[in-house]
N, CA, C, O and CB atoms as a CASP TS submission, in Angstrom:
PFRMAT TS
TARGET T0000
AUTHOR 0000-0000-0000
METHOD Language model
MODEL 1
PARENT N/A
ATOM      1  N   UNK     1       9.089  29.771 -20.664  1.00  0.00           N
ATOM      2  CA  UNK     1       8.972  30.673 -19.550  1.00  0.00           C
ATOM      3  C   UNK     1      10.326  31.305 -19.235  1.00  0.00           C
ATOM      4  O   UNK     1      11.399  30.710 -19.128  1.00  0.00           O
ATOM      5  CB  UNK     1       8.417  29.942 -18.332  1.00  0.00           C
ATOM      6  N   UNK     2      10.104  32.552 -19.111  1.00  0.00           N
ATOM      7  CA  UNK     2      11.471  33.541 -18.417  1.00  0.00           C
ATOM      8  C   UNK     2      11.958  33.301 -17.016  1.00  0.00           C
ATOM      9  O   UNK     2      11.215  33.758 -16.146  1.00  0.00           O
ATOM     10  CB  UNK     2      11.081  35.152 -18.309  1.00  0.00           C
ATOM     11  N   UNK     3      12.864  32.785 -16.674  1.00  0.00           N
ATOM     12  CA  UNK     3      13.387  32.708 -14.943  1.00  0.00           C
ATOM     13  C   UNK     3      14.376  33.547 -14.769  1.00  0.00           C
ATOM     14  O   UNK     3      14.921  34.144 -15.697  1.00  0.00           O
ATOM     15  CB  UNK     3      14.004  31.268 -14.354  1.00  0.00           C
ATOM     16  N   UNK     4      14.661  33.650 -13.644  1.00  0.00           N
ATOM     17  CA  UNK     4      15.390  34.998 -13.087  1.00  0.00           C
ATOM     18  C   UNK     4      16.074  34.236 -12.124  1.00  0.00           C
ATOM     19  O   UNK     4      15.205  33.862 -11.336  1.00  0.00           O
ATOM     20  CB  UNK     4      14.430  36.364 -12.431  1.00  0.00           C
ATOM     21  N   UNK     5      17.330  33.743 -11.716  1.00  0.00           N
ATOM     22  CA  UNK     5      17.980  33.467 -11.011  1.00  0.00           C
ATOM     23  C   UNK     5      19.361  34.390  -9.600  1.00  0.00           C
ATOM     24  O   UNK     5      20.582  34.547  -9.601  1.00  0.00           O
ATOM     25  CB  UNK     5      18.209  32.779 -11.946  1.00  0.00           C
ATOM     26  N   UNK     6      18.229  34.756  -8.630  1.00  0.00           N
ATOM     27  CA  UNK     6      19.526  35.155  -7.900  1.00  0.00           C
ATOM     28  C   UNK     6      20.642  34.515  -7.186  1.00  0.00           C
ATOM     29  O   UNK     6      20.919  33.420  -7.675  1.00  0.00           O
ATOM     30  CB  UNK     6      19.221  35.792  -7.126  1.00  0.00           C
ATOM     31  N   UNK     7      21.459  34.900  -6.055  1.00  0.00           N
ATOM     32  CA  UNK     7      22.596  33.884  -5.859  1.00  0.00           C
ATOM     33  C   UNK     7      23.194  35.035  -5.060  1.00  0.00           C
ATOM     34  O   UNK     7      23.760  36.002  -5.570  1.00  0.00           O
ATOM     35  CB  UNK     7      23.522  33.146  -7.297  1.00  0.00           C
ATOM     36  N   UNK     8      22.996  34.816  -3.633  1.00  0.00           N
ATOM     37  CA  UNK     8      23.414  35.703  -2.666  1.00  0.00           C
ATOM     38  C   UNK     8      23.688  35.016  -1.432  1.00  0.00           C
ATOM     39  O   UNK     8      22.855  34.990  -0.526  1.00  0.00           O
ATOM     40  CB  UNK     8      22.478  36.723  -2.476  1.00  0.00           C
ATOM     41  N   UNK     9      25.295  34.219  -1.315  1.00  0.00           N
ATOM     42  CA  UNK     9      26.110  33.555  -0.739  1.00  0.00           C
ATOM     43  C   UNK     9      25.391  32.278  -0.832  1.00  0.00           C
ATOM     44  O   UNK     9      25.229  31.719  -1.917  1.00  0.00           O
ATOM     45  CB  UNK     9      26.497  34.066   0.524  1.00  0.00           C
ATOM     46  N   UNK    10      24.912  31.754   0.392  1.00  0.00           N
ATOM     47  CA  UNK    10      24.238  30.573   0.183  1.00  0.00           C
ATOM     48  C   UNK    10      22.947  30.484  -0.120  1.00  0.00           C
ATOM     49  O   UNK    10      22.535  29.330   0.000  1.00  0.00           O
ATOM     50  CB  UNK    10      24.356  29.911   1.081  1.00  0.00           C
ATOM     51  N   UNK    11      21.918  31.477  -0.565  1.00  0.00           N
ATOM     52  CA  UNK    11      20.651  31.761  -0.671  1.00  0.00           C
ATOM     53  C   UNK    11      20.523  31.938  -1.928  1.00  0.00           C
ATOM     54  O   UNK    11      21.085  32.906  -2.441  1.00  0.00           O
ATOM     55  CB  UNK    11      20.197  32.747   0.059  1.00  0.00           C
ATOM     56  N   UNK    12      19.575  30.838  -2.895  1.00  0.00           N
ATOM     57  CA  UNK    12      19.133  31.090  -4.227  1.00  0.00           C
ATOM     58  C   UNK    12      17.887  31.559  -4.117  1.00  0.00           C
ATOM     59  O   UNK    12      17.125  31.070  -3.282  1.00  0.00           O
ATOM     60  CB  UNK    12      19.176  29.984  -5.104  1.00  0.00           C
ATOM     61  N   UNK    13      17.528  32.501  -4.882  1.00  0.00           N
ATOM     62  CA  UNK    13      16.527  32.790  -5.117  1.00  0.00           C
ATOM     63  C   UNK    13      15.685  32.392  -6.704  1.00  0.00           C
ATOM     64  O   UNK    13      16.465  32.437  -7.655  1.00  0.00           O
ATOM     65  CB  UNK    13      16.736  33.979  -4.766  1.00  0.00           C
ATOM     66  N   UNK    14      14.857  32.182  -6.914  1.00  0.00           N
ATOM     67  CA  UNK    14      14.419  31.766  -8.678  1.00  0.00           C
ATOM     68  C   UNK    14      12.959  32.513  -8.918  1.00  0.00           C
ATOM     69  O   UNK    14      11.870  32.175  -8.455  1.00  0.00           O
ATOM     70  CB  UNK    14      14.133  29.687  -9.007  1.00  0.00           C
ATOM     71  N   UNK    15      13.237  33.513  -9.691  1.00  0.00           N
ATOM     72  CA  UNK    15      11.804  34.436  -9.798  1.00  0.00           C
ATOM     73  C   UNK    15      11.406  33.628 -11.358  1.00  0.00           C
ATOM     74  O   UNK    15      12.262  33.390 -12.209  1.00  0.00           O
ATOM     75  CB  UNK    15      12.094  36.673  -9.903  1.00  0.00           C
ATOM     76  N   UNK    16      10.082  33.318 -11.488  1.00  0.00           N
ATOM     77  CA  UNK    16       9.669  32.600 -12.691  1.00  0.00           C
ATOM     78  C   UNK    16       8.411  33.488 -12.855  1.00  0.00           C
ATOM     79  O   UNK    16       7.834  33.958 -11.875  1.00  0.00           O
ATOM     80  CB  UNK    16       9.422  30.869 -12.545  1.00  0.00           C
ATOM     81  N   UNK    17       7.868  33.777 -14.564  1.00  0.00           N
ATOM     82  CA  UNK    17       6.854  34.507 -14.835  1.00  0.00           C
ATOM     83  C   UNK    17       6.161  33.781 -15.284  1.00  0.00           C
ATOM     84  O   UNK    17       6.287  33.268 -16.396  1.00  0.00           O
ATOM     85  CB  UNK    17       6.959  35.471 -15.471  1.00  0.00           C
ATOM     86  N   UNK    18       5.145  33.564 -14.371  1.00  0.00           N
ATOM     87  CA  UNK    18       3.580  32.841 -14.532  1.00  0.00           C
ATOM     88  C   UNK    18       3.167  32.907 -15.786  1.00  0.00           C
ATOM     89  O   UNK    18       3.132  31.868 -16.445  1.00  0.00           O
ATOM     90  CB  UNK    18       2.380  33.500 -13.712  1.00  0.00           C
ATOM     91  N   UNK    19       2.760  34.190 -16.376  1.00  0.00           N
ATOM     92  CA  UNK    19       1.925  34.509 -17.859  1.00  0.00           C
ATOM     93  C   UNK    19       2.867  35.506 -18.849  1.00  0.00           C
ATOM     94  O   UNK    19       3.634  36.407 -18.509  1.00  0.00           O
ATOM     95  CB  UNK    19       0.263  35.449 -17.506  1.00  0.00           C
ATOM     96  N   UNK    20       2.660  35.206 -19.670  1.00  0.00           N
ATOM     97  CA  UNK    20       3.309  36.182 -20.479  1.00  0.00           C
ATOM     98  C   UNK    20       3.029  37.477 -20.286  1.00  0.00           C
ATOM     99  O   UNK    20       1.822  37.614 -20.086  1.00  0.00           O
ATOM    100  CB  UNK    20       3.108  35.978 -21.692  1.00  0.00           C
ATOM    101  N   UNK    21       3.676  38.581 -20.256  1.00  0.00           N
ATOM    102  CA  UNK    21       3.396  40.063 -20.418  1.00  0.00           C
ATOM    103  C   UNK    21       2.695  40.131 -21.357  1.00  0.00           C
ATOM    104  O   UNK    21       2.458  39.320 -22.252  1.00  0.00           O
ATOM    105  CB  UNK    21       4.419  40.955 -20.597  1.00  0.00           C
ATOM    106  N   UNK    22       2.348  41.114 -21.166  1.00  0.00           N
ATOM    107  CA  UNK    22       1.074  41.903 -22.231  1.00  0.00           C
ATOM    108  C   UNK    22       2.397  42.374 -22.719  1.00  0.00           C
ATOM    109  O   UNK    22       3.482  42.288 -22.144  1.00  0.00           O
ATOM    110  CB  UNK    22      -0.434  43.280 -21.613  1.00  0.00           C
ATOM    111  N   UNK    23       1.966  43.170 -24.518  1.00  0.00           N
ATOM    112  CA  UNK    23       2.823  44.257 -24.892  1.00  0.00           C
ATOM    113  C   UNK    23       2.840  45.607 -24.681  1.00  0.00           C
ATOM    114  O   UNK    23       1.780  46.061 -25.111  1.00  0.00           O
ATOM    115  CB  UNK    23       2.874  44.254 -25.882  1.00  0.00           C
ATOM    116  N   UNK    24       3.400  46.302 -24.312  1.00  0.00           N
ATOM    117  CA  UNK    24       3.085  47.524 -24.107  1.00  0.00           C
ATOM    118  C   UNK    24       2.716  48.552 -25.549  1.00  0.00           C
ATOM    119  O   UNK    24       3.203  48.394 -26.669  1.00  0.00           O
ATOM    120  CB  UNK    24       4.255  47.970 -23.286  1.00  0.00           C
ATOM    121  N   UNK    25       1.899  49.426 -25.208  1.00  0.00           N
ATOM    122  CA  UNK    25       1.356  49.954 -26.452  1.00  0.00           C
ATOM    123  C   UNK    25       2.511  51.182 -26.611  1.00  0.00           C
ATOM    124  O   UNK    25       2.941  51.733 -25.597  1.00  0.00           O
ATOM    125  CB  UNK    25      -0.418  50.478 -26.328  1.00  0.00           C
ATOM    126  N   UNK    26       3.053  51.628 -28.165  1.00  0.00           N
ATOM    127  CA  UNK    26       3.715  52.133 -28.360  1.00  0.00           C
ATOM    128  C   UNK    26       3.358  53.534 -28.141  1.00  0.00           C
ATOM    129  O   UNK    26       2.290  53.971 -28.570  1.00  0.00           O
ATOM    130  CB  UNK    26       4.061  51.706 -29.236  1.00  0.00           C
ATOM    131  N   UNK    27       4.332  54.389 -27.388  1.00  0.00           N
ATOM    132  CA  UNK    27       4.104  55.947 -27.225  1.00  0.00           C
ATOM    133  C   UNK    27       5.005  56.270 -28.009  1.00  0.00           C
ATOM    134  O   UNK    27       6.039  55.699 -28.357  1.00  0.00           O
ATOM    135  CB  UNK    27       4.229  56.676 -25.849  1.00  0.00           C
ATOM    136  N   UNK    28       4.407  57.527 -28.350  1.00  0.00           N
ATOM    137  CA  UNK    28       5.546  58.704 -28.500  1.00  0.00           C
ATOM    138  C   UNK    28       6.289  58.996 -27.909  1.00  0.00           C
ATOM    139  O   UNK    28       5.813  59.197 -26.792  1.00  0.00           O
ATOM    140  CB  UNK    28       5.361  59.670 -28.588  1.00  0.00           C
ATOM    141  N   UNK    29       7.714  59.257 -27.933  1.00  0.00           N
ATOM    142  CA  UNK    29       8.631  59.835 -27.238  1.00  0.00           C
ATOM    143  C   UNK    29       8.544  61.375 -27.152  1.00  0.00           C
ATOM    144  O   UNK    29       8.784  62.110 -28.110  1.00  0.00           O
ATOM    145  CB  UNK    29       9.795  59.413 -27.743  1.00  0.00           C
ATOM    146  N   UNK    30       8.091  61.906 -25.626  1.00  0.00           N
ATOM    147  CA  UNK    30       8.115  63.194 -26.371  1.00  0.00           C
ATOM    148  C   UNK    30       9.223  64.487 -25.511  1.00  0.00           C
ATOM    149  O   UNK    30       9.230  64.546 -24.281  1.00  0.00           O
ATOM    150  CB  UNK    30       6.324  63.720 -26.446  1.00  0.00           C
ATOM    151  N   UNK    31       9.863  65.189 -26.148  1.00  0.00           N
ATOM    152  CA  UNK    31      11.365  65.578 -25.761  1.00  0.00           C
ATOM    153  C   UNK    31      10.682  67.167 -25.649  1.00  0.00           C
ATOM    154  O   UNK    31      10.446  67.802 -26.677  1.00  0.00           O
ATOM    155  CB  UNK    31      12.921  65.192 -27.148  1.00  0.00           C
ATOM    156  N   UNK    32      10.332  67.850 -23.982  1.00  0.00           N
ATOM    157  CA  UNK    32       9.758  68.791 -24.134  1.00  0.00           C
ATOM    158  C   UNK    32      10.841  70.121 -24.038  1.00  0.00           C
ATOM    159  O   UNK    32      10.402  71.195 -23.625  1.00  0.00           O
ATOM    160  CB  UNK    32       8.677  68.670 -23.233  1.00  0.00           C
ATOM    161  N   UNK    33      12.186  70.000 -24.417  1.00  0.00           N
ATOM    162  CA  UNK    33      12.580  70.933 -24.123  1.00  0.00           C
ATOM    163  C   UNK    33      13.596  71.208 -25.817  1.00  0.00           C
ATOM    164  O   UNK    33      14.510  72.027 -25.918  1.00  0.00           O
ATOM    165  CB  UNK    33      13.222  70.752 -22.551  1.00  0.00           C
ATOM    166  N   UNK    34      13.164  70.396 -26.824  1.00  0.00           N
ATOM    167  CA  UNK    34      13.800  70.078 -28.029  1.00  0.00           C
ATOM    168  C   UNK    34      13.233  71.744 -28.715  1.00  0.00           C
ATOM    169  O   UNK    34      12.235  72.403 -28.425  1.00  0.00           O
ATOM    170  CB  UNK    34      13.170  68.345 -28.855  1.00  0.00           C
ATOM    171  N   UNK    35      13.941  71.917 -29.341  1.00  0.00           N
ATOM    172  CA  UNK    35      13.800  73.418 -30.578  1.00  0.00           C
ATOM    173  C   UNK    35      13.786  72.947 -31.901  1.00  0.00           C
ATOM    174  O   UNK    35      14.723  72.259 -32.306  1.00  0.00           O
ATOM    175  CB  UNK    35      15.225  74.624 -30.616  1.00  0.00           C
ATOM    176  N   UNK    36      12.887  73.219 -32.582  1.00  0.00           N
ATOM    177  CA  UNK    36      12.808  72.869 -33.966  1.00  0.00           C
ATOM    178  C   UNK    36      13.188  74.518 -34.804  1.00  0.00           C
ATOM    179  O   UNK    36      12.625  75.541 -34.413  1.00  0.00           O
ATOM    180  CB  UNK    36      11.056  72.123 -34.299  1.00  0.00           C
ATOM    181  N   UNK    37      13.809  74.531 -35.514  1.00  0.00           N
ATOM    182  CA  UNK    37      13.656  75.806 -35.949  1.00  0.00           C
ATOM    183  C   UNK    37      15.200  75.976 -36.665  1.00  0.00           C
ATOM    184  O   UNK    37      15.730  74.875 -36.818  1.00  0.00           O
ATOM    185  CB  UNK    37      13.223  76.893 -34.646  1.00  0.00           C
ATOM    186  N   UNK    38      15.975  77.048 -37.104  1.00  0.00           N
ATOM    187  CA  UNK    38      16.843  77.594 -37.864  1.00  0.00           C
ATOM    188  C   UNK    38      17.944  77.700 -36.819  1.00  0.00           C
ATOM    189  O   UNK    38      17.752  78.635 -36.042  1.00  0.00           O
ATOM    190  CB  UNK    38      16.361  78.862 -38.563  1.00  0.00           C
ATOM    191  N   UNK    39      19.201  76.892 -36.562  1.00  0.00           N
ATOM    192  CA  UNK    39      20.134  76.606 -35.953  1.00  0.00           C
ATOM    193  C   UNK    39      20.712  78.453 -35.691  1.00  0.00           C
ATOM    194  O   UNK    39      21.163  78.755 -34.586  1.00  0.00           O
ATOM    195  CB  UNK    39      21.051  75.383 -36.849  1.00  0.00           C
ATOM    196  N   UNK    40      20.628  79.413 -36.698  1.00  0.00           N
ATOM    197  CA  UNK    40      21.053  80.834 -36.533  1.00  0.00           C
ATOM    198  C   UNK    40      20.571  81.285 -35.694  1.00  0.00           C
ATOM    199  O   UNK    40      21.225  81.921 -34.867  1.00  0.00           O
ATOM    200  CB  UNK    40      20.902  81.651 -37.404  1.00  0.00           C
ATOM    201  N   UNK    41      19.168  81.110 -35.594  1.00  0.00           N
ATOM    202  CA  UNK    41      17.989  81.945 -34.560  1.00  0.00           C
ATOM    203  C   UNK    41      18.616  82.137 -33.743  1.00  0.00           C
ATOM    204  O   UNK    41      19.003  83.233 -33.337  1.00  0.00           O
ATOM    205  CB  UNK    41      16.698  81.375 -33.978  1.00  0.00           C
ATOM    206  N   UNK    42      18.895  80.840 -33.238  1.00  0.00           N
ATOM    207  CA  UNK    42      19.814  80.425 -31.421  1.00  0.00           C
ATOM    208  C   UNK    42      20.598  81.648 -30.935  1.00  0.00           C
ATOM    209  O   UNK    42      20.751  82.308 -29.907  1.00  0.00           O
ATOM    210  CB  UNK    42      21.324  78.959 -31.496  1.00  0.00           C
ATOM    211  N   UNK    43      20.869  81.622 -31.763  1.00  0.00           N
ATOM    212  CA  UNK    43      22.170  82.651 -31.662  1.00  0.00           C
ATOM    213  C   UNK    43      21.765  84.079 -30.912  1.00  0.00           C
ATOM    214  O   UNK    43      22.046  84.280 -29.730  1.00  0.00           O
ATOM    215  CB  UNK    43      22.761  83.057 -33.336  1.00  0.00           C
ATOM    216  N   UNK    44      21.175  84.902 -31.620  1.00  0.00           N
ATOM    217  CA  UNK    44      20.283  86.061 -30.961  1.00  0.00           C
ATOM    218  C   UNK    44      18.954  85.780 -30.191  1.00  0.00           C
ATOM    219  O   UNK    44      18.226  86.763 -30.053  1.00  0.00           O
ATOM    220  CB  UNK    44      19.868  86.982 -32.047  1.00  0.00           C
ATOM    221  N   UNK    45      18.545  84.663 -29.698  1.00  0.00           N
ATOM    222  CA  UNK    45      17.721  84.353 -28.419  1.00  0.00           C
ATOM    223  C   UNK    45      17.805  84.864 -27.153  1.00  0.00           C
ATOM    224  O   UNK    45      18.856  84.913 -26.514  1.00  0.00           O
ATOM    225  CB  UNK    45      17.818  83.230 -28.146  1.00  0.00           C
ATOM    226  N   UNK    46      16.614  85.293 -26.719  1.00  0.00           N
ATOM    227  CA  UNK    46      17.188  85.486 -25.037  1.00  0.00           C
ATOM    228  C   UNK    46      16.606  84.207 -24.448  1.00  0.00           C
ATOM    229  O   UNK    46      15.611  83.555 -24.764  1.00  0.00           O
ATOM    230  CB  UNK    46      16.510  87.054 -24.038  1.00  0.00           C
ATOM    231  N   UNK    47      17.385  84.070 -23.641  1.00  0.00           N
ATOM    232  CA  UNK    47      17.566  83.063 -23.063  1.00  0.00           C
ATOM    233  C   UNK    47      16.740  83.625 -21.006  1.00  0.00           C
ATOM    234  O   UNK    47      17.200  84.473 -20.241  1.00  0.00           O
ATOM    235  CB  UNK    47      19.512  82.683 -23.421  1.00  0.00           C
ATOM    236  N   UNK    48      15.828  82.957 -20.854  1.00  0.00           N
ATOM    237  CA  UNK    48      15.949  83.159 -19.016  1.00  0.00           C
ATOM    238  C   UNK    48      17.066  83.072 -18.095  1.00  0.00           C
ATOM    239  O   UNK    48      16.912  83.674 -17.032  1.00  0.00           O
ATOM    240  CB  UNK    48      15.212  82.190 -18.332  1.00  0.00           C
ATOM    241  N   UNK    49      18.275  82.386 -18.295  1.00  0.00           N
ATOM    242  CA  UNK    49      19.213  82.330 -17.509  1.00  0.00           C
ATOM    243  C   UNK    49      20.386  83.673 -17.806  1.00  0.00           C
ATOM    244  O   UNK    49      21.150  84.136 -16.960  1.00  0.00           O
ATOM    245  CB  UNK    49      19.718  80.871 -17.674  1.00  0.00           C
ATOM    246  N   UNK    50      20.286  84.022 -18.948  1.00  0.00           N
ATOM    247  CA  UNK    50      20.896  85.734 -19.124  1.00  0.00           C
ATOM    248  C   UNK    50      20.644  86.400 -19.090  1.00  0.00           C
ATOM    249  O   UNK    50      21.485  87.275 -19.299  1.00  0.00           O
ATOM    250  CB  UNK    50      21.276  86.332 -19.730  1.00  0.00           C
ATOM    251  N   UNK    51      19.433  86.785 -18.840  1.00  0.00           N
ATOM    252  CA  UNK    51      18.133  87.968 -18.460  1.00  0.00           C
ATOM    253  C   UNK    51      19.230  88.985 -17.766  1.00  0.00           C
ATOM    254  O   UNK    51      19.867  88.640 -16.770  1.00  0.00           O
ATOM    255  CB  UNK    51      16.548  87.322 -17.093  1.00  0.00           C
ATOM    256  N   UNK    52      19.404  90.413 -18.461  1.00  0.00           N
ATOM    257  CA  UNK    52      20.067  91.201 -17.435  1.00  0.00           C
ATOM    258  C   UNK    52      21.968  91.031 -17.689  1.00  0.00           C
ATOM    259  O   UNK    52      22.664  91.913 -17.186  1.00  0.00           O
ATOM    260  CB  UNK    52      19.430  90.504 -15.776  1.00  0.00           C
ATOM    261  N   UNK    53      22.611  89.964 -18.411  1.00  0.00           N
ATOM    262  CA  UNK    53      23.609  89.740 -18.201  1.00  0.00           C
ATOM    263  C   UNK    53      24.203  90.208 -19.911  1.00  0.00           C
ATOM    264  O   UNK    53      23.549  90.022 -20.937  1.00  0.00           O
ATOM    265  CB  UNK    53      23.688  88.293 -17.508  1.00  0.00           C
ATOM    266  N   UNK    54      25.547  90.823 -19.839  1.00  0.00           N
ATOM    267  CA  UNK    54      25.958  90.923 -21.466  1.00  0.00           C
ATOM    268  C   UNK    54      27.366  90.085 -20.913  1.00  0.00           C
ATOM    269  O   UNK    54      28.213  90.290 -20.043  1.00  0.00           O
ATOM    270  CB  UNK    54      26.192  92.900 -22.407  1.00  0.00           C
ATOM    271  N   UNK    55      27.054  88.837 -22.121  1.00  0.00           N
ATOM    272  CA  UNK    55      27.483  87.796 -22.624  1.00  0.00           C
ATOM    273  C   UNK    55      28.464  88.250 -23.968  1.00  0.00           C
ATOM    274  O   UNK    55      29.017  87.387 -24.649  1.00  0.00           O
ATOM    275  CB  UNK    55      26.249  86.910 -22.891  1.00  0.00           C
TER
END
């Protein structure tokens, strides 16, 4: 069993886990702002935050 011991001046605390955890089921990580594509492209993109602006 896993215990958890706190210790806050004279006050122990001892958290103990009854049952084992379940496992959690594996997700995907998913990264919604990632670009897949040709590192050049980038380059001549417009972008929303330059809308209007010469960079």
């Amino acid at each position: 069993m896993r215990r958890t011991e706190i210790k806050r001046g004279r006050v122990e605390l001892c958290i103990v886990r009854k049952t084992k955890a379940a496992r959690a089921k594996t997700v995907p990580r998913t990264l919604p702002n990632l670009i897949v594509g040709d590192a050049n492209a980038l380059i001549h993109m417009e972008w929303p935050w330059t809308a209007g602006r010469d960079l």
